[in-house]
C-alpha positions as CSV (number, residue, x, y, z in Angstrom):
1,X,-127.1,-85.3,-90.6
2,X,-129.1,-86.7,-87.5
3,X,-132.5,-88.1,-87.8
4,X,-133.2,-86.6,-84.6
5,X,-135.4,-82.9,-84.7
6,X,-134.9,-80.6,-82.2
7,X,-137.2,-80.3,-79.5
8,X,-140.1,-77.5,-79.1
9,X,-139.9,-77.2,-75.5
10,X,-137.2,-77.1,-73.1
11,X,-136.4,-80.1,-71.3
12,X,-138.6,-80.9,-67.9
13,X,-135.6,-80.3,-65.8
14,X,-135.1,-76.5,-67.3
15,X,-139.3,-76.1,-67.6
16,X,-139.3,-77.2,-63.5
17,X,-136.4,-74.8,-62.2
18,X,-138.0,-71.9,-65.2
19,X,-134.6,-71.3,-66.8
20,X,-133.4,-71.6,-70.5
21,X,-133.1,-74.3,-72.0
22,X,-130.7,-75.1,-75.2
23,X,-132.2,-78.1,-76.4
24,X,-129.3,-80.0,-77.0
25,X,-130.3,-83.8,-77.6
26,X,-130.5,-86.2,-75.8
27,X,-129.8,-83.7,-72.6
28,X,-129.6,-80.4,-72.7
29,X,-126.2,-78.8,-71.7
30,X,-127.8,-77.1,-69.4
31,X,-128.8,-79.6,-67.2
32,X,-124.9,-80.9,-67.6
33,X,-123.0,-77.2,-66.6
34,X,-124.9,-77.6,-63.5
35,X,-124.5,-81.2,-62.2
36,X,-128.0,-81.9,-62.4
37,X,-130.1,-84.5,-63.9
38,X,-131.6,-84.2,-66.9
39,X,-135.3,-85.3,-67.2
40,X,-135.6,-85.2,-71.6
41,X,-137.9,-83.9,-73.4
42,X,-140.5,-86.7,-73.5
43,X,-144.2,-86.8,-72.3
44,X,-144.6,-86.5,-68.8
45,X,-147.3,-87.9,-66.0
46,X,-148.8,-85.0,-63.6
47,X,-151.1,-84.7,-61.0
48,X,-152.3,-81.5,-59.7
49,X,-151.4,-81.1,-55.8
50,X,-153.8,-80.6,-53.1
51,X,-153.4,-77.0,-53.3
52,X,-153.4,-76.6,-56.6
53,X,-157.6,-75.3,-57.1
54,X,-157.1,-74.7,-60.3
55,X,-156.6,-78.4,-61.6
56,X,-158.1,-79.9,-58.3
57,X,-160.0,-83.1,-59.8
58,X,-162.2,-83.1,-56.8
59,X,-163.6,-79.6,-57.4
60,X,-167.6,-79.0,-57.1
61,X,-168.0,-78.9,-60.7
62,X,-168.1,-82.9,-60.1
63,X,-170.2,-83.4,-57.0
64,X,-173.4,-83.3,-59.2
65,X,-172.8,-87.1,-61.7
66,X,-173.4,-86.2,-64.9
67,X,-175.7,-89.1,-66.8
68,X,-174.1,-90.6,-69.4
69,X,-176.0,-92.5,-72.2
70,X,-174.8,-96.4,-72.8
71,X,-176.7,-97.2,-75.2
72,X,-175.3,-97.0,-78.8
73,X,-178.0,-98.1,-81.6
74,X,-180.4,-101.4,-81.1
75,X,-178.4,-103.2,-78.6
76,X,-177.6,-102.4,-75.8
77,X,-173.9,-104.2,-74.5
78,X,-172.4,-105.2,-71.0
79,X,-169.4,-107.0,-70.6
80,X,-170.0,-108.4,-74.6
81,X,-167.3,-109.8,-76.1
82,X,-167.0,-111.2,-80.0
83,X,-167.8,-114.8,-79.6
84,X,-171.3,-113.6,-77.2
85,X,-172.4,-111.3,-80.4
86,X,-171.3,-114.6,-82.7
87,X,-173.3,-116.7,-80.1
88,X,-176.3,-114.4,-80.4
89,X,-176.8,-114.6,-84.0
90,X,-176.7,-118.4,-84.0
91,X,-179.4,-118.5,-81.0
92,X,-181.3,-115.4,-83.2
93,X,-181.3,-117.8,-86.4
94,X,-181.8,-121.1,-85.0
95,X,-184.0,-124.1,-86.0
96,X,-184.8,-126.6,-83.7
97,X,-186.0,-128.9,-86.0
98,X,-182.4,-128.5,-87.5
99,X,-180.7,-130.8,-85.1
100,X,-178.0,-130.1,-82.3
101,X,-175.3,-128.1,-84.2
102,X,-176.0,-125.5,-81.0
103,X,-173.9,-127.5,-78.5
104,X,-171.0,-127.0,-80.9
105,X,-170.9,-123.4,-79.0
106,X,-169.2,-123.5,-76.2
107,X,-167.9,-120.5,-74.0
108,X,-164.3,-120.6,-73.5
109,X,-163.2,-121.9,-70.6
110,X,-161.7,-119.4,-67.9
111,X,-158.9,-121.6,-65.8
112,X,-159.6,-121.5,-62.6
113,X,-157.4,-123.1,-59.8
114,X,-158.8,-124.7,-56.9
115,X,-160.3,-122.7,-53.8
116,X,-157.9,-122.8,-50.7
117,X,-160.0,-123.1,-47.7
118,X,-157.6,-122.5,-44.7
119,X,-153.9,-121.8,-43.8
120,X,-153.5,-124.8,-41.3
121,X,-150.1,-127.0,-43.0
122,X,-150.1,-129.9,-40.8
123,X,-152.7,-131.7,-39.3
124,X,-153.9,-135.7,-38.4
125,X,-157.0,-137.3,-39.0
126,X,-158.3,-136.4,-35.5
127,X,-158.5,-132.5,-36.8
128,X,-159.5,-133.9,-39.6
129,X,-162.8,-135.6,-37.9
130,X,-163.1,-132.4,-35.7
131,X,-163.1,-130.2,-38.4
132,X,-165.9,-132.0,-40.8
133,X,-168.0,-132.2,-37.4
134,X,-167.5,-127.9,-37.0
135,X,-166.9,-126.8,-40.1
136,X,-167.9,-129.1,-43.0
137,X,-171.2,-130.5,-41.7
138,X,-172.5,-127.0,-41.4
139,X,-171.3,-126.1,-44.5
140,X,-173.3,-128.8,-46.1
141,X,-176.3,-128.7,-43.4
142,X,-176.5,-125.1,-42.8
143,X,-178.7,-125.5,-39.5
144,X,-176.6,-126.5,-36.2
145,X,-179.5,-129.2,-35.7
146,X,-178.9,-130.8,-39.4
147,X,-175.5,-130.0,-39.3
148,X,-175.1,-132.5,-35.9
149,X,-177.8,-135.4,-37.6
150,X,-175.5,-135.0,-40.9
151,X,-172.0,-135.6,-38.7
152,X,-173.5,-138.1,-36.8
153,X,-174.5,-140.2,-39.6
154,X,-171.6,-140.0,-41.5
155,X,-169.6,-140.7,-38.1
156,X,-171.4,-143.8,-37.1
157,X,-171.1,-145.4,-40.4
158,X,-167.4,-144.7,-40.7
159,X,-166.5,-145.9,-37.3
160,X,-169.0,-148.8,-36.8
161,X,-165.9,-151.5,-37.2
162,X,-162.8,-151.9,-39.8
163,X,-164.6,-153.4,-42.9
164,X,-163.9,-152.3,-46.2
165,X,-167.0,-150.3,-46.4
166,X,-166.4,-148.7,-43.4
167,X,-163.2,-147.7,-44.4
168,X,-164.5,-146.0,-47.6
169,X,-166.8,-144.0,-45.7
170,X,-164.0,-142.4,-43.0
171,X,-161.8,-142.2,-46.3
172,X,-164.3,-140.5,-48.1
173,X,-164.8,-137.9,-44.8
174,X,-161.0,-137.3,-44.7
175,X,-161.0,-136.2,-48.3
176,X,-163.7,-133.5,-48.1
177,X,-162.2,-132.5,-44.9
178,X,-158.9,-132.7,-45.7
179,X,-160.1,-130.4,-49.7
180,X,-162.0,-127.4,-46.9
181,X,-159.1,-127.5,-44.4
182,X,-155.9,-127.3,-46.6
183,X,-157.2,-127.1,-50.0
184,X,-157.0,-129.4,-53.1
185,X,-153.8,-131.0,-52.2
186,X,-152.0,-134.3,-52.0
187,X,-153.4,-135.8,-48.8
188,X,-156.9,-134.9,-50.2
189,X,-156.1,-137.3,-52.9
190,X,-154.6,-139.7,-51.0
191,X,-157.6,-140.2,-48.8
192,X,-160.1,-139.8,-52.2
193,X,-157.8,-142.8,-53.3
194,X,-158.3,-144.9,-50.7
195,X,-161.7,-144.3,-50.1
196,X,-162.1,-145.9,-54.2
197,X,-160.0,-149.1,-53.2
198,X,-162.0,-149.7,-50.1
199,X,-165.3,-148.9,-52.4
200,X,-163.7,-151.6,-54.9
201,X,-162.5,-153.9,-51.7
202,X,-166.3,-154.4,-50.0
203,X,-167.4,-155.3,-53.1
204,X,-165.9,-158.5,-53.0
205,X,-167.6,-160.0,-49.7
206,X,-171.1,-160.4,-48.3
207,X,-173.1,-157.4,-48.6
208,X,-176.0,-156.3,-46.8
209,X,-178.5,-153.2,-46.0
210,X,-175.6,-151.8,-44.1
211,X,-172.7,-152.0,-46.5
212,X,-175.3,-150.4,-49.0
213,X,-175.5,-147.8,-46.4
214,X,-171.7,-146.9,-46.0
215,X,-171.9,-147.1,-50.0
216,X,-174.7,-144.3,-50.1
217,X,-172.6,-142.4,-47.7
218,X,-169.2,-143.1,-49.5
219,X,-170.6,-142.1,-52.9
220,X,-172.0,-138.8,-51.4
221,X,-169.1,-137.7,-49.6
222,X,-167.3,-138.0,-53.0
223,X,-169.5,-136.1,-55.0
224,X,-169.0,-133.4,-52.6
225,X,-165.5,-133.3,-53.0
226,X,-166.2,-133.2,-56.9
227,X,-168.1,-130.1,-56.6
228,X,-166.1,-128.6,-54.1
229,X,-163.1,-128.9,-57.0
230,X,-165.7,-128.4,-59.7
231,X,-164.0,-126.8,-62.5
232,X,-164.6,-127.0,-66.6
233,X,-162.8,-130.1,-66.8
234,X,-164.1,-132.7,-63.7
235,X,-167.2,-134.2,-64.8
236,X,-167.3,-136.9,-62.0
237,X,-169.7,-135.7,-59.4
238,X,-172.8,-136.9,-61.6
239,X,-171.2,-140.4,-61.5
240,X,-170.8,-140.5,-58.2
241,X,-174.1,-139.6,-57.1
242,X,-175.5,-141.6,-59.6
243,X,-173.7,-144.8,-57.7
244,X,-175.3,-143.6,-54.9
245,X,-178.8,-143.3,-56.4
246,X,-178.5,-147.0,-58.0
247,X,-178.0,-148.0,-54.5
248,X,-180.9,-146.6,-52.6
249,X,-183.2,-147.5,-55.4
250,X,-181.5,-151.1,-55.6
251,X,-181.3,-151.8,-51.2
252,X,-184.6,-149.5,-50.1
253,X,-187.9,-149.9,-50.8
254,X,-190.7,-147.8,-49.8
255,X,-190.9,-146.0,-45.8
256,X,-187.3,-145.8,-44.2
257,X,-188.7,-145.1,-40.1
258,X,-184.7,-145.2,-39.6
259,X,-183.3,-141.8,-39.0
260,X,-179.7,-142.1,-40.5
261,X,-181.1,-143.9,-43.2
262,X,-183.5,-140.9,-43.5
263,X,-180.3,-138.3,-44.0
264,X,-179.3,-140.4,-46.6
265,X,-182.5,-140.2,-48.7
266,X,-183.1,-136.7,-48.6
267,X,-179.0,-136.0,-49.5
268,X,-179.0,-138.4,-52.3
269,X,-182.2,-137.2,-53.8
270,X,-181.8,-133.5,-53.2
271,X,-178.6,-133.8,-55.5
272,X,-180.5,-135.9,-58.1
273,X,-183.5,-133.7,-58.0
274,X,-181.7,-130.4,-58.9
275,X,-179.7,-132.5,-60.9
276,X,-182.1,-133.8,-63.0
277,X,-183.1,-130.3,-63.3
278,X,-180.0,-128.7,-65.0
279,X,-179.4,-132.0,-67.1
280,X,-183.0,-131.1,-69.3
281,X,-181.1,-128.0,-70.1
282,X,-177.4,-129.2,-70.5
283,X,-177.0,-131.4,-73.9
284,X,-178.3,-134.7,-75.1
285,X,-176.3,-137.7,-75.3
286,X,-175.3,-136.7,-79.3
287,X,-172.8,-135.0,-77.4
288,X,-170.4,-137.8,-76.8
289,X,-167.2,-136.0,-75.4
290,X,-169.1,-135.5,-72.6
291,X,-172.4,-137.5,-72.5
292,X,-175.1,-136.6,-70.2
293,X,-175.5,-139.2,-67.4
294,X,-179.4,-138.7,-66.7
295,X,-180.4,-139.2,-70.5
296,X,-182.1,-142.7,-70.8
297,X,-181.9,-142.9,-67.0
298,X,-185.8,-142.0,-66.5
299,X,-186.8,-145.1,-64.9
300,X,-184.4,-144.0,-62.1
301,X,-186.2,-141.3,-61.3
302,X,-188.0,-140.7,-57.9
303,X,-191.3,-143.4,-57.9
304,X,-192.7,-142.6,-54.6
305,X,-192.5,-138.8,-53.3
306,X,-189.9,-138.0,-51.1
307,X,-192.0,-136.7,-48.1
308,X,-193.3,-140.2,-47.9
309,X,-190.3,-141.8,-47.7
310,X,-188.8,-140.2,-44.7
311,X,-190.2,-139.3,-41.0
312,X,-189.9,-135.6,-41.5
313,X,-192.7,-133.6,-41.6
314,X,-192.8,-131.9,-44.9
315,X,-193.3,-128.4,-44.0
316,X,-190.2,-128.6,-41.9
317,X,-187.3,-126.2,-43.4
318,X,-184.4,-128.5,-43.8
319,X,-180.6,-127.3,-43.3
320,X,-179.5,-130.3,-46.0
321,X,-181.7,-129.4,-48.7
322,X,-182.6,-125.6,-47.9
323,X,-186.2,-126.4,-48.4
324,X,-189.3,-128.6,-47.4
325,X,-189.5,-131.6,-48.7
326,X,-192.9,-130.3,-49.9
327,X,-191.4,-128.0,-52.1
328,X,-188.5,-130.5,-53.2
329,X,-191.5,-132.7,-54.4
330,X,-193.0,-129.7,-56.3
331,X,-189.6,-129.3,-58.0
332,X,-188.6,-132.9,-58.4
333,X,-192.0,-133.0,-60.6
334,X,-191.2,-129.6,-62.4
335,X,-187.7,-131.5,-63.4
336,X,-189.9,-134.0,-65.4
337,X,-192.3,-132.2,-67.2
338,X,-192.1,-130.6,-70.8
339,X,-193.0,-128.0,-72.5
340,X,-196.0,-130.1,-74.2
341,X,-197.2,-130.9,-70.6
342,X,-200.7,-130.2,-70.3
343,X,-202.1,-127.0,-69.0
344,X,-204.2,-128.7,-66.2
345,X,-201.0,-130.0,-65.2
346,X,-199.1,-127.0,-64.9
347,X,-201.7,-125.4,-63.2
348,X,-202.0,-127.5,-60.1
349,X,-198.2,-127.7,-59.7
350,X,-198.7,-123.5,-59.6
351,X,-201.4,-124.2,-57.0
352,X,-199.5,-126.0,-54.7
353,X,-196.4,-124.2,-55.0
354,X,-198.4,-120.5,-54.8
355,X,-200.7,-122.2,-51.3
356,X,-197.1,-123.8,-49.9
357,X,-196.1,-122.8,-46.5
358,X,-192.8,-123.9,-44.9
359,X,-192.0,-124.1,-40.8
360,X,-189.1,-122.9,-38.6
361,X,-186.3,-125.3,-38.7
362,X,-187.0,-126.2,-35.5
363,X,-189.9,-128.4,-34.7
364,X,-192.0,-126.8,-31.7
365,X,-189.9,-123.8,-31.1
366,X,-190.0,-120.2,-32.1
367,X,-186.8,-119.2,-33.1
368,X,-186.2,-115.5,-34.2
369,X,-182.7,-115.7,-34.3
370,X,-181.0,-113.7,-37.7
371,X,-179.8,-117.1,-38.9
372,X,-183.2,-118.8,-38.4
373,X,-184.7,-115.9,-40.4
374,X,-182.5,-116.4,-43.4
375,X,-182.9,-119.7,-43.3
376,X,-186.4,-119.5,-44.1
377,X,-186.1,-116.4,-46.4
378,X,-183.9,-119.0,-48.5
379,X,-186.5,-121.4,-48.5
380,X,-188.9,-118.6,-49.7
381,X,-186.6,-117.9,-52.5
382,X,-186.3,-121.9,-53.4
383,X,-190.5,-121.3,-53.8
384,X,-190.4,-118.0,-56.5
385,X,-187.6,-119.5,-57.7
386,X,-189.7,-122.7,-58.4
387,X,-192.7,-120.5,-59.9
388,X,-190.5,-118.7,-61.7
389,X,-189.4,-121.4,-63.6
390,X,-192.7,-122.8,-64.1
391,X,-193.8,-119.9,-66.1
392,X,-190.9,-118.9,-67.6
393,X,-189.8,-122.3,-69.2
394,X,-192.4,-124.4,-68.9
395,X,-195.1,-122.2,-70.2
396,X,-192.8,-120.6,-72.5
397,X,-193.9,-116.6,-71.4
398,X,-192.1,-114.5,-73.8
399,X,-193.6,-111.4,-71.9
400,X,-194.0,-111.4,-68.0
401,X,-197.5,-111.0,-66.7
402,X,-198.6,-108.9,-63.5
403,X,-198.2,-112.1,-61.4
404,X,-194.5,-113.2,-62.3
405,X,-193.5,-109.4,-62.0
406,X,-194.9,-109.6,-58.1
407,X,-193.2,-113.1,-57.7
408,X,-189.7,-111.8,-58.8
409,X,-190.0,-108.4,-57.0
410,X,-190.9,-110.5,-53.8
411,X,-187.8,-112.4,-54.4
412,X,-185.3,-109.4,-55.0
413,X,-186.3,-108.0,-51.7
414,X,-185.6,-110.9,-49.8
415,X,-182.2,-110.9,-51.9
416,X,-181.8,-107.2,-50.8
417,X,-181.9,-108.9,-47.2
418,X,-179.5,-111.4,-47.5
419,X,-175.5,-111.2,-47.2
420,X,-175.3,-114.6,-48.8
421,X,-176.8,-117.2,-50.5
422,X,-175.2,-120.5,-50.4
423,X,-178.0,-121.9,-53.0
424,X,-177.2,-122.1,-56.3
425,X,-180.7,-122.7,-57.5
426,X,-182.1,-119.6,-56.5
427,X,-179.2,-117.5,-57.7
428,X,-179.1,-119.1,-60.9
429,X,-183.2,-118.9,-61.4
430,X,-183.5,-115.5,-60.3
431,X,-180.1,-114.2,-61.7
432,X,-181.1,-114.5,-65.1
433,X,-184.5,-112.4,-64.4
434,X,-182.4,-109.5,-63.5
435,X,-182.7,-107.2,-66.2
436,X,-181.9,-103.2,-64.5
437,X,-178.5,-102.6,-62.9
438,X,-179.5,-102.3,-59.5
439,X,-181.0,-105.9,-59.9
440,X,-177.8,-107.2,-61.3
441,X,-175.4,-105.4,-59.0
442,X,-177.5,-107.3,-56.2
443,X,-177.3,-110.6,-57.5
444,X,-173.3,-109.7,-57.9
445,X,-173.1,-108.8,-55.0
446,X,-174.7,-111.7,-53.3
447,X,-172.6,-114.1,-55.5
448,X,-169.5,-112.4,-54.2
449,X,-170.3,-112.6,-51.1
450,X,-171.1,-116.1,-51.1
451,X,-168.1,-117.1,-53.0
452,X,-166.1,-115.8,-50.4
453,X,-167.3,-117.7,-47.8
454,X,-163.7,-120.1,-46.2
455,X,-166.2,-123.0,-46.7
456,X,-168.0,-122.1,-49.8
457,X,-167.3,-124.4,-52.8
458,X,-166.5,-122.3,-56.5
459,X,-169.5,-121.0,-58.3
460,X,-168.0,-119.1,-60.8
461,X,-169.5,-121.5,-63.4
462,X,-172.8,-120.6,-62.4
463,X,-172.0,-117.0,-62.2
464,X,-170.6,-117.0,-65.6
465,X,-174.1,-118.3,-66.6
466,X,-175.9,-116.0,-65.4
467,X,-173.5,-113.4,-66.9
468,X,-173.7,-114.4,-70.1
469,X,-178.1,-115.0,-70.1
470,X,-177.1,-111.1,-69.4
471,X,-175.2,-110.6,-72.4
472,X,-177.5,-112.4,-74.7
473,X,-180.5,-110.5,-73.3
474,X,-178.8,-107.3,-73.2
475,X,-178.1,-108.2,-77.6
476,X,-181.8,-108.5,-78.2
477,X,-184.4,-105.9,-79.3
478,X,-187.8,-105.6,-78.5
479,X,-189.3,-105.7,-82.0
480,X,-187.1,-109.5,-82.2
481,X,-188.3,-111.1,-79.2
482,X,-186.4,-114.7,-78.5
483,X,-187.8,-117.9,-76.9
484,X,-186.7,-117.7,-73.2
485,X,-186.9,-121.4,-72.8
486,X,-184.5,-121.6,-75.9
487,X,-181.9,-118.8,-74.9
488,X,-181.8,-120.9,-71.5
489,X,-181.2,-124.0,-72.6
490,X,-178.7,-122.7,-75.1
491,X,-176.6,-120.5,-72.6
492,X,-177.0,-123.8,-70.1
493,X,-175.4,-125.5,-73.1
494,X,-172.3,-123.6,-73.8
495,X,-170.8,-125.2,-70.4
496,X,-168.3,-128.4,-71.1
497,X,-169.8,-130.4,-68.1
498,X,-173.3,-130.4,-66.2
499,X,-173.7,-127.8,-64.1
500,X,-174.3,-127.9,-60.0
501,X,-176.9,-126.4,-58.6
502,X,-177.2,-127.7,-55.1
């Protein structure tokens, strides 16, 4: 007795040539008489041919989309998985007079490997130089005018003679060169090595306003690299920048009137401005597996404004920061307010920021060109961003009045302009206000397209951030309204290291 039952239907061999079939098991006999192969009895893939109208799957009965309802009860879900509906009933229920327990929550990670920028497999530290001065300077300058005053800088004080601190500073170039042009490999390390021992090495002769220089520089250049790499587990960019800041704040004092020096200011503080910024939101230093480096660190922050410490004027649109210095002023205060700050306050920061007008890149010259004109549409987007955040966590608006409605329209049609957006700030500010599909397919669309970029450093951990404000969003109902200043800070928390948003 077999356990086997005889098929129904003839086997697909027999069904395709439309003869009988005598369902012998496992092939029919059929099939064997003839010398043919026998194709069983099993299920079977089909698609209709091109001729076939009668199962065409492009037939008109589809031209017309049919609308198809996504929402199922209260919530409504995109990309939601079990720990984001865990996540949102701890953010739904908690306390914040309760203590910390939220930063227990943290999204798991998603490995990433490290972006390959380039197919070149050989190379010496000539293409090395020439490629930071072409390809690596703009990337981090954005104009061709900042892009040469960055390379020059770095340049002079990596050549200027064979001292240790020189050395750390050409080291320190060849690395982030060396990460953009072959990817995260060996030699990148190498030179990242040997840029440390020659960091370590000045340290132990006479040291000057020079050497402090070449240290500013060093320390920058690394925290570059750092981002560049910047995956869930590096957590060293926030060190090195914080060297860098120690310096300036230990070796300068007041009006620089030196224009390398000048670069140097507005790079170190542009980092620890928007630094600052996602640090209020990241964890407190409870968390000690990965403590935050700005917490106690307030009498580091920026004493005299940075428009007065460098000969730029402060309208001027520039390619290192994205922005006036104006603006980075407005924001750098923004990063050290509260919640309790008074209203008054608030209110003229709002002025400034809604009266603000920023300048063409290009002192005394009218420049229409199509990168000029994104430049500046950036910088506009760095200003809503800015009021955005002013009202939304500052104030604490759980609704969104007439005015922030017109300041985020504004900024998704200047998005709807752009191909890319290498600022993170923006994207991360105005990602999280996009609430109907065609505003989140934009700001997808602009992160892809930026991501992709052969120069472009990773954002996927800012992207994920924004994707998951979505979810958590998405999980609310309107008759439960949530704190937006608390469902930021507690998706900016579920991250294992501070994010970058330079």
């Amino acid at each position: 007795m077999t356990l086997e039952t005889a098929p129904r239907r003839r086997c697909w061999t027999c069904r395709d040539r439309k003869v009988r079939c005598d369902l012998t098991l496992p092939f029919c006999r059929t099939c064997a008489r003839t010398g043919r192969k026998c194709q069983g009895y099993g299920l079977r893939l089909s698609w209709p041919a091109a001729t076939d109208k009668r199962r065409s799957i492009v037939g008109s009965h589809l031209a017309k989309p049919t609308t198809l309802r996504r929402s199922v009860g209260p919530h409504h879900f995109i990309n939601t998985s079990v720990w984001d509906v865990k996540f949102h009933d701890c953010v739904s229920n908690w306390d914040p007079s309760a203590g910390l327990w939220l930063l227990e929550w943290h999204q798991p990670a998603i490995p990433t490997s490290p972006k390959i920028t380039g197919a070149a497999t050989r190379g010496i530290s000539q293409d090395l130089v020439t490629y930071f001065t072409h390809e690596v300077a703009v990337a981090h300058a954005s104009t061709t005018i900042s892009a040469s005053w960055f390379s020059s800088v770095v340049l002079k004080l990596a050549l200027i003679d064979d001292s240790p601190s020189s050395a750390a500073v050409l080291n320190s170039m060849l690395a982030l060169s060396s990460l953009y042009y072959r990817g995260h490999d060996r030699n990148a390390l190498q030179y990242k090595t040997k840029a440390l021992s020659a960091l370590r090495a000045s340290l132990k002769i006479p040291f000057g306003m020079r050497e402090a220089q070449q240290h500013i520089a060093a320390g920058m250049l690394l925290c570059s690299f750092e981002i560049f790499v910047h995956s869930d587990t590096s957590f060293q960019w926030p060190l090195y920048l914080y060297g860098a800041k120690r310096m300036l704040d230990t070796y300068y004092h007041g009006r620089a009137g030196d224009s390398d020096l000048d670069m140097l200011i507005v790079w170190t503080h542009y980092h620890d401005i928007l630094g600052r910024l996602t640090a209020r939101h990241w964890r407190d230093d409870e968390q000690k597996t990965r403590p935050n480096p700005y917490c106690g660190q307030s009498d580091h922050a920026p004493a005299l404004a940075l428009q007065d410490q460098v000969s730029t004027s402060p309208q001027q649109v520039l390619g290192i920061t994205g922005c006036s210095l104006e603006l980075l002023d407005l924001i750098a205060q923004i990063a050290q307010l509260t919640t309790s700050t008074h209203g008054i306050i608030l209110d003229q920061i709002e002025s400034k920021l809604i009266a603000l007008r920023q300048e063409n890149t290009i002192p005394g010259q009218i420049d229409q060109s199509k990168d000029t004109r994104n430049i500046l549409k950036i910088a506009e987007l760095y200003r809503l961003s800015a009021l955005v955040y002013l009202e939304r966590i500052l104030r604490k608006r759980l609704t969104v009045s007439e005015q922030l409605q017109g300041w985020i329209n504004d900024a998704f049609t200047i998005l709807s302009q752009l191909e890319v957006c290498p600022r993170q700030f923006p994207l991360l500010i105005l990602g999280c206000e996009a609430m109907t599909e065609d505003q989140r397919l934009e700001i997808t669309r602009i992160f892809r397209n930026t991501s992709a970029l052969p120069t472009q450093r990773s954002i996927d951990c800012n992207r994920h951030t924004v994707e998951r404000f979505w979810v958590q969003r998405d999980l609310l109902t309107t008759e439960d309204p949530i704190d937006y200043s608390l469902l930021f800070d507690a998706v900016m928390r579920t991250g294992d290291v501070l994010p970058t948003i330079v």
